[in-house]
N, CA, C and O of each residue as an XYZ file, in Angstrom:
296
protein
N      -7.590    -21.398    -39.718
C      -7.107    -20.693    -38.562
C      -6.566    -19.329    -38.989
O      -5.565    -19.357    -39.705
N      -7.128    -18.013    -38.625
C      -6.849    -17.058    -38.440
C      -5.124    -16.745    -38.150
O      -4.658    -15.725    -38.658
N      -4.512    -17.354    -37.595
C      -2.715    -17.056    -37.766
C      -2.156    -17.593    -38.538
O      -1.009    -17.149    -38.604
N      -2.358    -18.434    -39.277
C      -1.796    -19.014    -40.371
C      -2.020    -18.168    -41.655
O      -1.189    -18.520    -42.492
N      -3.059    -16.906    -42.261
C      -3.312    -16.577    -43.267
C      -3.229    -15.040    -43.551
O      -3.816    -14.121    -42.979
N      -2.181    -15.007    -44.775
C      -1.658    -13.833    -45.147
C      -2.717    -13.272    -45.738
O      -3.582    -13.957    -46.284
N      -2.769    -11.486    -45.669
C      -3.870    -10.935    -46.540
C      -3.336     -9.333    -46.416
O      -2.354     -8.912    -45.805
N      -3.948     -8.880    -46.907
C      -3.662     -7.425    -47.448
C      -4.337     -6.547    -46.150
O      -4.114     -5.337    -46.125
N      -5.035     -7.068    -45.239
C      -5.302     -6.370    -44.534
C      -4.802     -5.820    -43.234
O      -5.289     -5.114    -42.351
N      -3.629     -6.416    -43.447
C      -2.594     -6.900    -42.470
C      -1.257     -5.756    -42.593
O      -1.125     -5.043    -43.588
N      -0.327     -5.718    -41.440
C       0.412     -4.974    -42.036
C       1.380     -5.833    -42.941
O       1.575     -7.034    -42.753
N       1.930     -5.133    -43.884
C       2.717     -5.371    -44.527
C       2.902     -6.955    -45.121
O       3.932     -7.566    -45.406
N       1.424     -7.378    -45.190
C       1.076     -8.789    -45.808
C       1.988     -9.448    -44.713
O       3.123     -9.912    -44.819
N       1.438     -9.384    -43.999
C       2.614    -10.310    -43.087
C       1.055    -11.103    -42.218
O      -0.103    -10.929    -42.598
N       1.449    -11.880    -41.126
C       0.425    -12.842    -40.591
C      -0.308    -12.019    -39.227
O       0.132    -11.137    -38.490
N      -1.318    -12.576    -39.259
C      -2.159    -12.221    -37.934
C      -1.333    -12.172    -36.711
O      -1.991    -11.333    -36.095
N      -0.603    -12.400    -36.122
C      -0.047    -12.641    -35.224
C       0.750    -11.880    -35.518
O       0.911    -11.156    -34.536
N       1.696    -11.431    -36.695
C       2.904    -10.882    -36.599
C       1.982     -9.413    -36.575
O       2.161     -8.606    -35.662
N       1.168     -9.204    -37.470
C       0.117     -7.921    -36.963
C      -0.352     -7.250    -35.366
O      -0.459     -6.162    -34.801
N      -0.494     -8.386    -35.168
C      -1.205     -7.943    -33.577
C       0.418     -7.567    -32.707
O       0.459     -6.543    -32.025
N       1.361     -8.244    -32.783
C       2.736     -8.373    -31.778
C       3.291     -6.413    -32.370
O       3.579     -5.596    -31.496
N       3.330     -6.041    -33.807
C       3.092     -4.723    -34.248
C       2.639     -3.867    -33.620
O       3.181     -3.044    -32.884
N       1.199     -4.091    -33.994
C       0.423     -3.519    -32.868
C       0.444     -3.069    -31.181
O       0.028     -2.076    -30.585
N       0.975     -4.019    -30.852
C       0.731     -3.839    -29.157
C       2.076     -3.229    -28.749
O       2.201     -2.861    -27.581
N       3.063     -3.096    -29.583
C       4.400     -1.944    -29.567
C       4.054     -0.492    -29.873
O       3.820     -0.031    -30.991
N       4.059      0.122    -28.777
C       3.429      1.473    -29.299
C       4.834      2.451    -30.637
O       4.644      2.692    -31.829
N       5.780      2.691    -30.005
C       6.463      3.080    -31.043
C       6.545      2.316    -32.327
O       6.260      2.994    -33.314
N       6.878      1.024    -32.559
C       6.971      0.524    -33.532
C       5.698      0.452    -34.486
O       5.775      0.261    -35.700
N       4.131      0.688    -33.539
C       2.849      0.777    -34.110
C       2.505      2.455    -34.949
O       1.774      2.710    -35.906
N       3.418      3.393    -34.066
C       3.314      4.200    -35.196
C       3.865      4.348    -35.926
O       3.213      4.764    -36.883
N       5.233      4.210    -36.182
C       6.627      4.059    -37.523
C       5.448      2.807    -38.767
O       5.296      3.141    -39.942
N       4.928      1.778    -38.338
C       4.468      1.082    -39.059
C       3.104      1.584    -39.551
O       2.767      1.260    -40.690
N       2.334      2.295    -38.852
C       1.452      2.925    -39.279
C       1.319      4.108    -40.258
O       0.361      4.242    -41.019
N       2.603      5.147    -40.151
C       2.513      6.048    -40.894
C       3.331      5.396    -42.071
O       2.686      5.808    -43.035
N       4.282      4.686    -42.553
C       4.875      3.671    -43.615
C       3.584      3.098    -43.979
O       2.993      3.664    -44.898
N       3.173      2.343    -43.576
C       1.964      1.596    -44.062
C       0.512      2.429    -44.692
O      -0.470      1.745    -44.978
N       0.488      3.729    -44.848
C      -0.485      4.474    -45.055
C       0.253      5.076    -46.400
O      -0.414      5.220    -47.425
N       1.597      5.408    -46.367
C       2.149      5.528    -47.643
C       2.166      5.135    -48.681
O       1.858      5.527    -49.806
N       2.841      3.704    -47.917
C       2.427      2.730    -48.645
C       1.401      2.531    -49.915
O       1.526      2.212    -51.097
N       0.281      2.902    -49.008
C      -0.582      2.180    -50.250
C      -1.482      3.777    -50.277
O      -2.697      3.825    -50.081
N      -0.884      4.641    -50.470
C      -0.491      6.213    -51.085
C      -1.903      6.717    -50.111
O      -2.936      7.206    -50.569
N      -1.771      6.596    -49.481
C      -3.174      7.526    -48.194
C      -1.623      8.580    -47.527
O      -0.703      8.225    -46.790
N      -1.865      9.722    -48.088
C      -0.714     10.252    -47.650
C      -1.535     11.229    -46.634
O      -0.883     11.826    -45.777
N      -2.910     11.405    -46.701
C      -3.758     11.939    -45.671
C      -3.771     11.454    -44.681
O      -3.658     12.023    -43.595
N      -3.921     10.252    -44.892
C      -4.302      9.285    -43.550
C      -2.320      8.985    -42.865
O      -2.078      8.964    -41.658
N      -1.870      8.908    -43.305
C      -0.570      9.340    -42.899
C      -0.288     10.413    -41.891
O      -0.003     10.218    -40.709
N      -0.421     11.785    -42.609
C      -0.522     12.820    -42.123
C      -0.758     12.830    -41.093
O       0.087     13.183    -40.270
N      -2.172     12.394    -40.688
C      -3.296     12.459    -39.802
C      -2.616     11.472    -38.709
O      -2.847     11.692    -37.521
N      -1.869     10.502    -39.044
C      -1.517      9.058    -37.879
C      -0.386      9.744    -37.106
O      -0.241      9.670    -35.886
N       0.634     10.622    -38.211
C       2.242     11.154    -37.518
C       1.325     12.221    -35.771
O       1.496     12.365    -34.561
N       0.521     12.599    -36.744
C      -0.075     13.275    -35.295
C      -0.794     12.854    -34.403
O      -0.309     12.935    -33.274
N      -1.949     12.357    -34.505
C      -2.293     10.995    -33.452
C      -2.164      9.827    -33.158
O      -2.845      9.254    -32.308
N      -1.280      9.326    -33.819
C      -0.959      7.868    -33.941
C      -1.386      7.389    -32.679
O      -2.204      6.471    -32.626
N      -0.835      8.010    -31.465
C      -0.969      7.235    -30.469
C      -3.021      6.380    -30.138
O      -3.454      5.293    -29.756
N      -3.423      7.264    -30.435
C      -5.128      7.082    -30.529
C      -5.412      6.178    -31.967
O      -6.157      5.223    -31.745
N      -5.093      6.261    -32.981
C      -5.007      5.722    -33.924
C      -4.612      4.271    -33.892
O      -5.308      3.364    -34.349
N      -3.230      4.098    -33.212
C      -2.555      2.812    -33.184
C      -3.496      1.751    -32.508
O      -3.665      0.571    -32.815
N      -4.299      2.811    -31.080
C      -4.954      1.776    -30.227
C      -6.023      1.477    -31.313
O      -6.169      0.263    -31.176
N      -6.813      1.846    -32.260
C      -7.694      1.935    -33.247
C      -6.946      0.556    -34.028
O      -7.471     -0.510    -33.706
N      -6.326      0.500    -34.556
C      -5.627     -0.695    -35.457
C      -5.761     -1.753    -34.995
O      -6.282     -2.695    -35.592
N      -4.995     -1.810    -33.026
C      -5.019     -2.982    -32.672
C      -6.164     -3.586    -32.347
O      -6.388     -4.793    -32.251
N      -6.934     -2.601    -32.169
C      -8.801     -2.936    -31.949
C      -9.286     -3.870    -33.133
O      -9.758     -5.005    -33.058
N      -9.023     -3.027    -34.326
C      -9.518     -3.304    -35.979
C      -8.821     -4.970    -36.292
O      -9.369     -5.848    -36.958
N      -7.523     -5.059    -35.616
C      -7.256     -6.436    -36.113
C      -7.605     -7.196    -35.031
O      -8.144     -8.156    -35.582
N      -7.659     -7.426    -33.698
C      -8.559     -7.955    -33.334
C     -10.126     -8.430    -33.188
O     -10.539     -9.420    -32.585
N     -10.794     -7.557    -33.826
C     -12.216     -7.678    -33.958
C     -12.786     -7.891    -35.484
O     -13.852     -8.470    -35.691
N     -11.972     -7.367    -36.511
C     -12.480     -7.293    -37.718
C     -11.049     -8.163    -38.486
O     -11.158     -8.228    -39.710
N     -10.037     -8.674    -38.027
C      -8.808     -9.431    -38.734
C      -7.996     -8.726    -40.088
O      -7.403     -9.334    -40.979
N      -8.151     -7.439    -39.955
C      -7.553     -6.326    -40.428
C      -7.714     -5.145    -40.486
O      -8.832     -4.727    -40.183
N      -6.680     -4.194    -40.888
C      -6.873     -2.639    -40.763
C      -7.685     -2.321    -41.601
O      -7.745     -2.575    -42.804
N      -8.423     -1.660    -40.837
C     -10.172     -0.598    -41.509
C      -9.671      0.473    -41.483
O      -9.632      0.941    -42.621
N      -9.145      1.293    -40.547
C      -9.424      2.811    -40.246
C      -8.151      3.508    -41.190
O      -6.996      3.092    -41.273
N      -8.656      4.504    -41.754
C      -7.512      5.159    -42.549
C      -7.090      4.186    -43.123
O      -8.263      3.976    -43.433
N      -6.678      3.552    -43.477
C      -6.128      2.405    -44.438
C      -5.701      2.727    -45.502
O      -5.266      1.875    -46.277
């Protein structure tokens, strides 16, 4: 089952579910988005989220619903 399993594609190795509930918070989807691009040193793709995040974020929650983790900028 897909909510039970931690993975890197996720934010912050945390679970499917706690990903998607992230996600569907728009402020909290971009604070976690531009941290999470740091994170794992995409300081471009960072860059790029502080300014569109809002288009971006809807992009994430798409990516973990359809593909079960973040693709885009990553």
């Amino acid at each position: 089952m897909a909510a039970s399993k931690k993975g890197k594609g996720y934010w912050f190795g945390s679970t499917w579910i706690v990903s998607l509930i992230i996600s569907i918070i728009p402020i909290v989807n971009w604070w976690a988005g531009v941290i999470h691009r740091v994170v794992k040193k995409n300081y471009l793709g960072a860059i790029v989220y502080v300014f569109f995040g809002a288009i971006l974020g809807f992009v994430d929650f798409v990516t973990i619903l359809l593909e079960n983790k973040i693709v885009f900028l990553a």
